[in-house]
C-alpha positions in Angstrom: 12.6 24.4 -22.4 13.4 20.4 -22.0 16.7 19.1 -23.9 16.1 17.1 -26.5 15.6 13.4 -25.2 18.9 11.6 -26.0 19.3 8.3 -27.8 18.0 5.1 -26.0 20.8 3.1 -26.3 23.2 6.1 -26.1 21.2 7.2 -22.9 21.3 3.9 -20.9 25.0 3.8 -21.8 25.4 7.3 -20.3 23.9 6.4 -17.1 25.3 3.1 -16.8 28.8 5.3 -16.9 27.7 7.6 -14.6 26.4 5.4 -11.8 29.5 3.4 -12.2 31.6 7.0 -11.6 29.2 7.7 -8.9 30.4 4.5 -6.9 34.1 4.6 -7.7 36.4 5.6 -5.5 37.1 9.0 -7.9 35.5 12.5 -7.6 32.6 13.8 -9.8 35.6 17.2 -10.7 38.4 14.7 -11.8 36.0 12.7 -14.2 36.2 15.2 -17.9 33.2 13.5 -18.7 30.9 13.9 -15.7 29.1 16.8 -17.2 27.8 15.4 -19.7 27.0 11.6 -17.6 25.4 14.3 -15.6 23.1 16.2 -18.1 22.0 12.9 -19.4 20.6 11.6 -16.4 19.0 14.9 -15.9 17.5 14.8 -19.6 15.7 11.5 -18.3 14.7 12.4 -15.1 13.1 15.7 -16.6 11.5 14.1 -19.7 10.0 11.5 -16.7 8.5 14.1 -14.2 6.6 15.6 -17.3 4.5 12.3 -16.6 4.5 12.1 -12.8 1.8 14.3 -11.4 0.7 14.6 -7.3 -2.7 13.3 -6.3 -4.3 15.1 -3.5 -7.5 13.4 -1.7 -10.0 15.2 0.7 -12.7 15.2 2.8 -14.0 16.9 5.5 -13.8 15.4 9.2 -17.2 15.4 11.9 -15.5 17.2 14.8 -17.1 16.5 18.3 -16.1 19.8 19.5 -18.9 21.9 20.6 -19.5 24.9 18.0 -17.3 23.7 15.3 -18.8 22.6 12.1 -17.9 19.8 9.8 -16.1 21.7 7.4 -13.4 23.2 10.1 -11.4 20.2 9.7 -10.8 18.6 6.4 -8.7 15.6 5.6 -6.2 14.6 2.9 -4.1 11.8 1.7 -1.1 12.8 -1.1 -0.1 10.2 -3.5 1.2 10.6 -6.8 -0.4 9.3 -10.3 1.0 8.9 -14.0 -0.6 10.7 -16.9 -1.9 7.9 -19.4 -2.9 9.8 -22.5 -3.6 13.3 -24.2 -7.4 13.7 -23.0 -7.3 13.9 -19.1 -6.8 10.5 -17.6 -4.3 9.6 -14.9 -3.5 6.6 -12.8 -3.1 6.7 -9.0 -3.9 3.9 -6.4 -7.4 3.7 -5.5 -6.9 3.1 -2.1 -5.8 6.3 -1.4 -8.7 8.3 -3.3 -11.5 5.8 -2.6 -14.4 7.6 -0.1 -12.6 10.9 -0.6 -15.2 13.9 -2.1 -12.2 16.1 -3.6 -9.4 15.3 -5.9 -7.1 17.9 -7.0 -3.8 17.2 -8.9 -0.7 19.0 -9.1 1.3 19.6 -11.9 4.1 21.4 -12.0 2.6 24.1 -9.2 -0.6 24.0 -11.1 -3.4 22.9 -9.6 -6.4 20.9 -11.6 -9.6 19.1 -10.3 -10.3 16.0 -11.1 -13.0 13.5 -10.8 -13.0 9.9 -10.4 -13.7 8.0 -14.0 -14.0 4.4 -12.2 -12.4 1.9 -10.0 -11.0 -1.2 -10.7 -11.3 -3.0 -7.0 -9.9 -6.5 -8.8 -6.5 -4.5 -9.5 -6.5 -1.8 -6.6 -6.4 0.8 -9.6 -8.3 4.2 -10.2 -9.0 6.2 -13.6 -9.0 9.6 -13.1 -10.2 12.5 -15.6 -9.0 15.9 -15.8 -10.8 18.5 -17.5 -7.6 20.5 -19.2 -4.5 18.8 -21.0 -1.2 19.2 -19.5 1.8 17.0 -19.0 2.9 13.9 -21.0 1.6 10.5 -21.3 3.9 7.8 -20.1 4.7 5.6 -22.1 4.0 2.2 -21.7 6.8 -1.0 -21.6 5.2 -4.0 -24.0 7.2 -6.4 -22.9 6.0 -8.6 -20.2 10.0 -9.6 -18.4 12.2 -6.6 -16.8 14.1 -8.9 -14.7 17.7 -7.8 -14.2 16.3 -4.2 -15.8 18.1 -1.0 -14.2 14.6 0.3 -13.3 13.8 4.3 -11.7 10.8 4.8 -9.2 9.2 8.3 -9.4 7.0 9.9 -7.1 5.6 13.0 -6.7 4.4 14.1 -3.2 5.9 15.8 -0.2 6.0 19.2 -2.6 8.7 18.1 -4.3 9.5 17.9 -8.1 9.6 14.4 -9.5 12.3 12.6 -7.8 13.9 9.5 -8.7 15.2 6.4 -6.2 17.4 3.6 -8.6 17.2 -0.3 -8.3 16.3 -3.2 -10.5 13.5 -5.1 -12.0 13.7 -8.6 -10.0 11.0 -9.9 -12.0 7.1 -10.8 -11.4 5.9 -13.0 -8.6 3.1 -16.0 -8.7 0.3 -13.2 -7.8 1.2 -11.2 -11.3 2.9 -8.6 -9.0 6.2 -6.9 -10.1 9.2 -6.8 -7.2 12.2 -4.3 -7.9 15.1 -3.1 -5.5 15.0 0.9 -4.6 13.7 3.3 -2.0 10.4 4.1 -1.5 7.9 5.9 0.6 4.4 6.3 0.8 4.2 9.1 -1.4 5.6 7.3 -4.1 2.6 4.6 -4.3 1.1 5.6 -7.4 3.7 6.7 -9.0 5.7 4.9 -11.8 8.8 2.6 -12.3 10.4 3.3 -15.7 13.3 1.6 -17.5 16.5 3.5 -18.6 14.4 3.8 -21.9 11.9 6.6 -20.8 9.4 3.3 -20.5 6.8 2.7 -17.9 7.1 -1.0 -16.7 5.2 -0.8 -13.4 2.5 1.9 -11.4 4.1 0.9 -7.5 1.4 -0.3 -5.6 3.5 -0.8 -2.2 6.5 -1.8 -0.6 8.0 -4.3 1.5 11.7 -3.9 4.1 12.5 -4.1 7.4 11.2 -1.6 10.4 9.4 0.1 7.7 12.3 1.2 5.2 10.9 0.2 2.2 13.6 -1.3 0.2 11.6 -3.6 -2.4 9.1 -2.0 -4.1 6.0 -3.9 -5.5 4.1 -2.8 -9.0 1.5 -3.3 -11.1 2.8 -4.5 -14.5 2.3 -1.8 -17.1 1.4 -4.8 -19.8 -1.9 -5.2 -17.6 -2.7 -1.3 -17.5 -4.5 -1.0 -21.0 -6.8 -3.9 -20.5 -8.0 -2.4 -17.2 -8.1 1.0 -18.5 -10.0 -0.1 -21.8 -12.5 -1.6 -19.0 -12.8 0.9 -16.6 -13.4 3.1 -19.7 -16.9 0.8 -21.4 -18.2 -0.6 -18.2 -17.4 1.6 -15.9 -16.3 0.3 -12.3 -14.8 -3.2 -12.2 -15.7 -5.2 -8.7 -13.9 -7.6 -6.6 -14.9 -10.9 -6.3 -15.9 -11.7 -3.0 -16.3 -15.0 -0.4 -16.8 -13.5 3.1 -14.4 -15.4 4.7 -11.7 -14.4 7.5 -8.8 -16.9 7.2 -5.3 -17.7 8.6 -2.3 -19.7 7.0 -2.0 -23.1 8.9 0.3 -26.1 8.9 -0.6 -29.5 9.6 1.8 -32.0 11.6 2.0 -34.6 11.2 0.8 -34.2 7.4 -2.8 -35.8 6.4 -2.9 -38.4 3.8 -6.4 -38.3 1.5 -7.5 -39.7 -1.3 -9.5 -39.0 -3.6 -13.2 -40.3 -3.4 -16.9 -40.0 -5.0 -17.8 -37.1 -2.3 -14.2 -35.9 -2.2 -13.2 -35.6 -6.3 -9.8 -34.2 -5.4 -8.5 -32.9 -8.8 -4.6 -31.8 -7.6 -4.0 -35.8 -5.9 -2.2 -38.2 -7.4 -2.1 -42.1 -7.3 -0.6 -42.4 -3.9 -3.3 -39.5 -2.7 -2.8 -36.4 -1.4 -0.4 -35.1 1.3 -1.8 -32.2 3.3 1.4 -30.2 5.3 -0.6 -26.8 4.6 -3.5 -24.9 4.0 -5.6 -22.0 5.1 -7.7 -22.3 7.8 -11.6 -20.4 8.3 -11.8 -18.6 11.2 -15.2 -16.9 10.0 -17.8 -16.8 7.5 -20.1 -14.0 6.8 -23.8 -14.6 7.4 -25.8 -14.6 4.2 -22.1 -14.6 2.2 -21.2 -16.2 -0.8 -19.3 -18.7 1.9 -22.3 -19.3 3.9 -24.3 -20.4 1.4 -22.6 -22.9 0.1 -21.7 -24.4 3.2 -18.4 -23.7 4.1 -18.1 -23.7 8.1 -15.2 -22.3 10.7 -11.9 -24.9 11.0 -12.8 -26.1 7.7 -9.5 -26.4 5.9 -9.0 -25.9 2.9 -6.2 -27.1 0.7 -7.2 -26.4 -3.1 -9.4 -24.1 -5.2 -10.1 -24.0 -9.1 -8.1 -27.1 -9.2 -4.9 -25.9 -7.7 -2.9 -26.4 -4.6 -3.4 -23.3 -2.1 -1.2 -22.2 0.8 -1.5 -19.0 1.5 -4.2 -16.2 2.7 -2.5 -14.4 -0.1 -2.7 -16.9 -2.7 -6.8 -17.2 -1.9 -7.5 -13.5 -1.8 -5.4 -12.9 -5.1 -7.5 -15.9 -6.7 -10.6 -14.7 -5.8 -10.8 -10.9 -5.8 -9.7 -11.5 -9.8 -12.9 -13.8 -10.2 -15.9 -12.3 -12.3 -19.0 -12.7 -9.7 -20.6 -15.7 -11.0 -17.9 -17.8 -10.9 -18.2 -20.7 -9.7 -14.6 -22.2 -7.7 -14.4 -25.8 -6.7 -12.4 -26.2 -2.8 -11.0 -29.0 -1.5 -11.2 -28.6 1.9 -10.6 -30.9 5.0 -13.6 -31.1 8.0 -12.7 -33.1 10.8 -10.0 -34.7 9.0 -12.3 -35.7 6.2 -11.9 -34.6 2.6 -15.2 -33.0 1.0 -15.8 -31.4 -2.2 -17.8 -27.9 -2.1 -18.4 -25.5 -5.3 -18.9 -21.8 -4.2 -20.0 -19.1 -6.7 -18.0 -15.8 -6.5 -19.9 -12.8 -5.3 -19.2 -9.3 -5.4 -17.5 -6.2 -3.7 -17.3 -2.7 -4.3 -16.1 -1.6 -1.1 -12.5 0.4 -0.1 -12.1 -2.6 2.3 -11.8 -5.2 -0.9 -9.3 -3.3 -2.6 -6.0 -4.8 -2.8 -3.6 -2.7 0.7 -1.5 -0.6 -1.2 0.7 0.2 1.5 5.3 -0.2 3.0 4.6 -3.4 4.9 7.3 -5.2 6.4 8.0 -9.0 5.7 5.1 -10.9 7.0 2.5 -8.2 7.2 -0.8 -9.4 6.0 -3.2 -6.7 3.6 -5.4 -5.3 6.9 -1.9 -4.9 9.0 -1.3 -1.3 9.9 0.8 1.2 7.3 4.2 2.1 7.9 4.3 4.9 11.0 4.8 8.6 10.7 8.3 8.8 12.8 9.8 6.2 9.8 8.3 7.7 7.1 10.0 10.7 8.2 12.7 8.9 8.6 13.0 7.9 5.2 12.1 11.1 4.0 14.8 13.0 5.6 17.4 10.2 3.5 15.9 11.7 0.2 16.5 14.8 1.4 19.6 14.1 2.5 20.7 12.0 -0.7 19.0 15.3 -3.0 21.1 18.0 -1.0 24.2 16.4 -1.7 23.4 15.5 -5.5 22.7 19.0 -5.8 25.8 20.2 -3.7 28.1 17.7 -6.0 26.5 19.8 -9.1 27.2 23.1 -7.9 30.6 22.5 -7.5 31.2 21.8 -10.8 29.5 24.4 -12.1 
């Protein structure tokens, strides 16, 4: 039976106390009030993992052995999702469910098919449905800021019980994305980052730290979750918007001077014209592509889209996978040194290879670079371990 869930404010007060115990240079047996530090952070972490679920995704494999058939070898990619509400629906990553034939979640060693309700390919999110009700629906943050939040990642893969990994909320970037300090893996894309209040603020969509340890976590803002879902849940799939282009970041030196003309109606350039130190430049367009047909060619670069300044591969994808199809996006773009002026209209994807990479990159990876290897996510799975066994060592000592 769970303890009754304490108090907000007396709850984050509790922790703060006990992480700042934790980090002293006292034991955990000297402190008379480490008990009950300690039963509060449990009382959190339990009332979380009721709403932290494992996402298991299968398919069978063609093996080119002689006599073996295709269903000898099947297989399966572990995430973790978040239980949204009280009639079946759960959250996970698309990418790592997307192309699969069988879905199966696991709830507290409970097992429960599910299907896939739709895919939001702008977002990189899936809506699952589960036939039976079990579990408790996160609850959602409202508030749009957690910088400078204590902030909890949960996961639940690897076959263990709902585990936490501490950090804070360092705010959202320019692509909408949320960026917080604690340890991740791969098996906790999916899951959720919740403030000290029980209060979803993010579903973690990857992670970014050196030789693969990822130490910043990246997340979807819970604020943008209901929209999507109420989406997903009328129209059914939501595509991508799509160019067909294959671009790299370039910079220009010495920088290129243009000005605004009839041909060229530069909207970001001032009096004194426009100085052009960086862009993104085509490497390839995609016969019969949205690109293609309105002309764009490879070396065009281009330095400006809907009216706005552009630097990065990043910055272009972000802007147009979240463009309806049909939209039509003015680029500024630079051929042969001279400025021209081209409208594209946005087309569609609904493909695994437009969703958004939700994957531990390391700084400087672009989407399509590999995920993190096996040896260092091993690596950083044997820390948890390590960091769990002595947390649970710590407790039986007091006992």
């Amino acid at each position: 039976m769970l303890t009754k869930f304490p108090d907000k404010t007396a709850l984050k007060l509790s922790i703060l106390a006990l992480l700042a115990v934790f980090f002293s240079t006292s034991s955990f047996a000297e402190d008379r009030n480490l008990n009950q530090l300690e039963q509060s952070f449990n009382d959190l972490v339990t009332h979380l993992s009721r709403s932290v679920v494992t996402v298991e995704a299968s398919h069978p494999v063609v093996s080119d052995r002689a006599g073996q058939t295709p269903n000898d070898a099947i297989f399966s990619m572990v995430s973790t999702g978040i239980i949204y509400d009280s009639i079946g629906h759960i959250l996970t990553m698309a990418s790592s469910i997307v192309g699969r034939s069988t879905i199966v979640v696991r709830f507290e060693d409970q097992s429960y098919p599910a299907n896939i309700q739709a895919i939001d390919y702008q977002s990189g999110l899936a809506l699952l449905r589960c036939p039976q009700k079990f579990g408790v629906p996160a609850k959602l943050n409202r508030q749009s800021d957690c910088t400078g939040k204590m902030v909890l990642a949960m996961g639940s893969a690897y076959g263990l019980r709902a585990t936490p990994s501490i950090g804070f909320c360092a705010g959202v970037r320019p692509d909408g994305i949320m960026q917080f300090t604690a340890m991740i893996t791969s098996g906790t894309l999916g899951g959720g980052l919740f403030d000290l209040g029980g209060n979803l603020v993010g579903l973690i969509n990857g992670g970014i730290g050196p030789q693969g340890k990822a130490e910043v976590g990246l997340a979807l803002p819970a604020t943008q979750i209901p929209e999507v879902v109420q989406y997903l849940v009328s129209n059914g799939d939501r595509p991508a918007g799509y160019l067909g282009l294959a671009t790299a970041e370039i910079e220009v030196t010495p920088p290129i001077v243009i000005r605004s003309t009839g041909e060229a109606r530069l909207t970001s350039s001032g009096e004194g014209g426009l100085q052009i130190d960086r862009g993104v430049l085509i490497n390839r367009v995609v016969p019969n592509s949205p690109a293609a047909r309105a002309g764009l060619r490879p070396q065009d670069l281009m330095f400006e889209a809907g009216g706005h300044r552009i630097y990065s591969v990043l910055e272009l994808a972000d802007m147009v996978r979240h463009s309806a199809p049909g939209t039509r996006l003015d680029l500024g773009l630079l051929r042969q040194n001279s400025p021209y002026y081209i409208q594209v209209t946005i087309g569609e994807s609904r493909t695994a290879q437009s969703l958004p990479d939700a994957t531990l990159m390391t700084p400087g990876q672009q989407d399509n670079d590999l995920p993190l290897s096996r040896d260092s996510l091993l690596n950083v799975l044997n820390q948890m371990q390590e960091r769990i066994q002595y947390l649970e060592l710590r407790v039986k000592q007091l006992e």
